[in-house]
N, C-alpha and C positions, 0 to 999 in steps of 0.2 A: 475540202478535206482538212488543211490545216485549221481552218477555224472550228470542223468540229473538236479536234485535236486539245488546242486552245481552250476551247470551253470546256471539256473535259479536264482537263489541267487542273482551269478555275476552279471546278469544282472538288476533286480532289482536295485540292488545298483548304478550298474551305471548307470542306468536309474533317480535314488534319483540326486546322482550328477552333472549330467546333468542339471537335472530342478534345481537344486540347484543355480548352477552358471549362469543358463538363469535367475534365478531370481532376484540373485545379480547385476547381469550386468544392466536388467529390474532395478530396485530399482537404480540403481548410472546412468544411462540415466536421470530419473528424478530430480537428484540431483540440484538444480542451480548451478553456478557461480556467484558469485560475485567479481567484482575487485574493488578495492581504492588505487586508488590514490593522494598521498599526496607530496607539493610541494617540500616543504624541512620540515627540523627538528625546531620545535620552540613550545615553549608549548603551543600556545592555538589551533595550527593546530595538534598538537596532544592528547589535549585533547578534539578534535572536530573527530580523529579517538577512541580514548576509547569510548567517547559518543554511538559511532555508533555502535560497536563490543560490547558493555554492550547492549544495547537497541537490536540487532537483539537476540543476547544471552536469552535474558528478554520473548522475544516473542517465544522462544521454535528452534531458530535457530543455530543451534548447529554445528562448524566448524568441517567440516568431515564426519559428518552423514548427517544433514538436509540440507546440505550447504556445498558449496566449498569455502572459502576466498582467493585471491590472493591479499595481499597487496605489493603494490610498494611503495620508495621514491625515490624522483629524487633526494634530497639534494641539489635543486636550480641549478641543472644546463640544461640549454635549450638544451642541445645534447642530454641528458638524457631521457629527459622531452619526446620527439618527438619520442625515441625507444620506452620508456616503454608503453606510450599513443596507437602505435598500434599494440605492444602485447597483453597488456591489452582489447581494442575491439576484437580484433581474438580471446580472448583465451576465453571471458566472455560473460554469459548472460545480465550482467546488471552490470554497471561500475560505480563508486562512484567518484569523484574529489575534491578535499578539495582546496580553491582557485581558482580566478581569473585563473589564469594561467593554473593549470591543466585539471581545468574541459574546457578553451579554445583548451587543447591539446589535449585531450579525444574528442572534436568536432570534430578537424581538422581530426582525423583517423579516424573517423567512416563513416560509409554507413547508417545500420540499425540497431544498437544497443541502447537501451534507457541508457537515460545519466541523474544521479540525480548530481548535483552541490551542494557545503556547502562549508560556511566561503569565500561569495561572494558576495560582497561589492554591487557593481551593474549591476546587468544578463542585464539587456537592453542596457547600454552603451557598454557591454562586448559581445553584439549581442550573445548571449547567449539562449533569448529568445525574443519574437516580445513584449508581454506584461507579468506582472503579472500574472492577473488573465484568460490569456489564452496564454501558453506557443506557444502552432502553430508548434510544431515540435518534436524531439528525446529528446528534455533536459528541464528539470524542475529543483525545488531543493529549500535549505533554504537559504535566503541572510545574512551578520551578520552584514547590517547597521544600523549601531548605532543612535538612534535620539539624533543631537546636541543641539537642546536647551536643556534640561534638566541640561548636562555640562556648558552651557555655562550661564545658570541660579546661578547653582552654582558656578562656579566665581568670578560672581557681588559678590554671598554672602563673599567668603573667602579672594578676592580682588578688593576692592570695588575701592580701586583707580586708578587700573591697566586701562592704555591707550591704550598702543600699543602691538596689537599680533603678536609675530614672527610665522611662520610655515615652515615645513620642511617637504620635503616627497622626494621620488624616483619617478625621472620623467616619467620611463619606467612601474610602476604600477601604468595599469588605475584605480583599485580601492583606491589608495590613491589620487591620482588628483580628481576623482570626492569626496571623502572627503573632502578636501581643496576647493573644487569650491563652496562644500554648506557650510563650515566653512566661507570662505568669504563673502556670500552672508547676512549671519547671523548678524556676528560679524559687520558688514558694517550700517547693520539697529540699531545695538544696537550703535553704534555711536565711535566703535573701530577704530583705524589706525590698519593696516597691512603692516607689510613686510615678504617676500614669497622666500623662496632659496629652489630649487631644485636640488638635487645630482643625484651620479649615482650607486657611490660605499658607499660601507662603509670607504672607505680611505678617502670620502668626506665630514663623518658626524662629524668630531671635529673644521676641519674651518668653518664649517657652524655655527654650535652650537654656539660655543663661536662668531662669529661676532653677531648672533641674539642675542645673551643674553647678549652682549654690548648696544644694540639698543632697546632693548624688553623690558616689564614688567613681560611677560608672553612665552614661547615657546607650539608651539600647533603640537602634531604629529599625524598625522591619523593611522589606522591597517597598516601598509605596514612592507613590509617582511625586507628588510635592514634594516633598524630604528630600529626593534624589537630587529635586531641581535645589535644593540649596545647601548641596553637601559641602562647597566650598566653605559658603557661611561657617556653617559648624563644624568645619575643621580650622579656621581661625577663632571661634572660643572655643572650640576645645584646649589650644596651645595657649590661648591667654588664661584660661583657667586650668589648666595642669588636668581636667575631666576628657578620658579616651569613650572615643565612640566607638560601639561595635553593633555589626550587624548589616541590613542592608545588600544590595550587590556588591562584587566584585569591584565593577567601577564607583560606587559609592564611597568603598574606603579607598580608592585611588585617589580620589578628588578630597577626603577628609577624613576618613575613619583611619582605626586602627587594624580592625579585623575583622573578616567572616567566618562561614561555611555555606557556601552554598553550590549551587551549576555556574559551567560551563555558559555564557548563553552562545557562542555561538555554535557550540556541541550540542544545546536544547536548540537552535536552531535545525540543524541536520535532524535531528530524532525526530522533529515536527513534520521535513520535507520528507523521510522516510513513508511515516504512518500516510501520510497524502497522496503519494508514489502509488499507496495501496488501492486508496479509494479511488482514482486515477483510472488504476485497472481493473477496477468490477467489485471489489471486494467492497461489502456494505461498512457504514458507519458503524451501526448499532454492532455489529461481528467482530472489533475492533475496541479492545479492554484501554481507558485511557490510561497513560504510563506515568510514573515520577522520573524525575532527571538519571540517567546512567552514567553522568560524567559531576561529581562535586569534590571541592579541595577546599581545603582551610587556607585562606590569600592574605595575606599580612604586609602593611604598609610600614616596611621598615625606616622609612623617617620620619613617618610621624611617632615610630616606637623611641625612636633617636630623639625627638626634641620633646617625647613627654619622661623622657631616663625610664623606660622599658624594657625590660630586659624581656627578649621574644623567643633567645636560643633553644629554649626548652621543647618549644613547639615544634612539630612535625608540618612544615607549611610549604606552597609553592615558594 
């Protein structure tokens, strides 16, 4: 009698166990995936990923439990880029891309995975998406273009006599070309000269530099990823040629400019993990109108305004 007892016990229990681990397994089937991808290392693209890992965090999404995270960086290199992009769709339910480039390479692998895009300059020229306010496909997301006049408002104020704008970008980023095409367009109406040198490398951004700031009043640089990586550079000639940089991120002119206007990234961070939050929970891609930044300021490097004799007080700035 005890031993039927006993084995009745055992089974019970492995019976508990059983349903135990069906339940587990049950519970981590529903788990998502999420992947992000980010292009290379530079701080506003990474704090356009904290943004987005605070904000899913914020909402009760919790890596491990409520949530799987796979984040990637390619660290700029297009071989890279191409493997990790179709691990990343096989391996996820819903795939993040920070940049032009990634969130293009995250297109390119996929079939049927929804694709949210951030810290992209412009989804339409990047065919990315058909329109704004109706994406038409797997990819939506936040853009982080900057509205120019405000910058270039401010200007007039802090150089009121400046003539001629230099501009510099990497020919190979479409989102910095179409930044310079609408810089041009601008500066053009405001009755500015431009002269326009585009690189390729960072080995090309000290001859460039220094011939515009021979020629220039002013050097104007869009978000692009090269430039970013040698903002230091060009905030030591800027100071040895008395020529202010403006444009670019927030952390661009920390590291050497004088001034912007643009986002927040790690506010375009959060905005990115919101729209994702969505997709998340059933709501389609294509239902989901992609956004501009909700959060931008005009950020002013008060000592690089101090060692070029700038007077900045005039401006409305963080």
């Amino acid at each position: 009698m005890m031993k039927c007892r006993l084995g009745l016990l055992g089974l019970l229990a492995g019976a508990s166990l059983l349903l135990g681990a069906c339940s587990s397994r049950s519970e981590q089937a529903n788990v998502k995936h999420l992947g992000i991808l980010q292009y290379m290392e530079h701080e506003s693209l990474t704090e356009t990923r904290k943004g987005i890992m605070e904000e899913l965090e914020k909402q009760g999404y919790e890596d491990g439990k409520d949530i799987i995270l796979d984040y990637q960086n390619a660290q700029g290199d297009q071989a890279s880029l191409q493997s990790i992009s179709e691990n990343l769709v096989k391996d996820n339910d819903l795939v993040i891309g920070i940049t032009t480039q990634s969130s293009q390479a995250l297109q390119a692998a996929n079939i049927d995975k929804p694709i949210i895009f951030s810290a992209v300059t412009d989804p339409i020229s990047a065919k990315l998406v058909k329109l704004m306010k109706n994406p038409a496909g797997l990819v939506t997301g936040v853009s982080n273009r900057q509205p120019l006049e405000p910058l270039f408002t401010a200007l007039k104020i802090v150089l009121p006599k400046a003539k001629t704008v230099g501009m510099m970008y990497t020919t190979s980023e479409r989102n910095a070309e179409v930044q310079v095409e609408n810089a041009k367009a601008l500066l053009k109406k405001a009755g500015y000269k431009m002269i326009v040198k585009g690189i390729t490398s960072t080995n090309d951004v000290q001859d460039a530099a220094k011939q515009l700031m021979k020629e220039t009043d002013v050097l104007y640089v869009p978000t692009d990823n090269i430039v970013a990586s040698a903002m230091t550079l060009l905030g030591d000639l800027s100071r040895e040629s008395g020529i202010p940089v403006i444009g670019g991120s927030a952390d661009m002119v920390e590291e050497g400019g004088l001034m912007t206007y643009g986002p927040d990234y790690r506010a375009l961070g959060c905005q990115t993990a919101q729209m994702a939050i969505k997709v998340l929970k059933g709501q389609k891609v294509n239902d989901l109108p992609a956004e501009y930044p909700k959060d931008t300021e005009l950020v002013v490097n008060e000592e690089m305004a101090k060692d070029l004799k700038i007077n900045t007080k005039d401006l409305n700035k963080k």
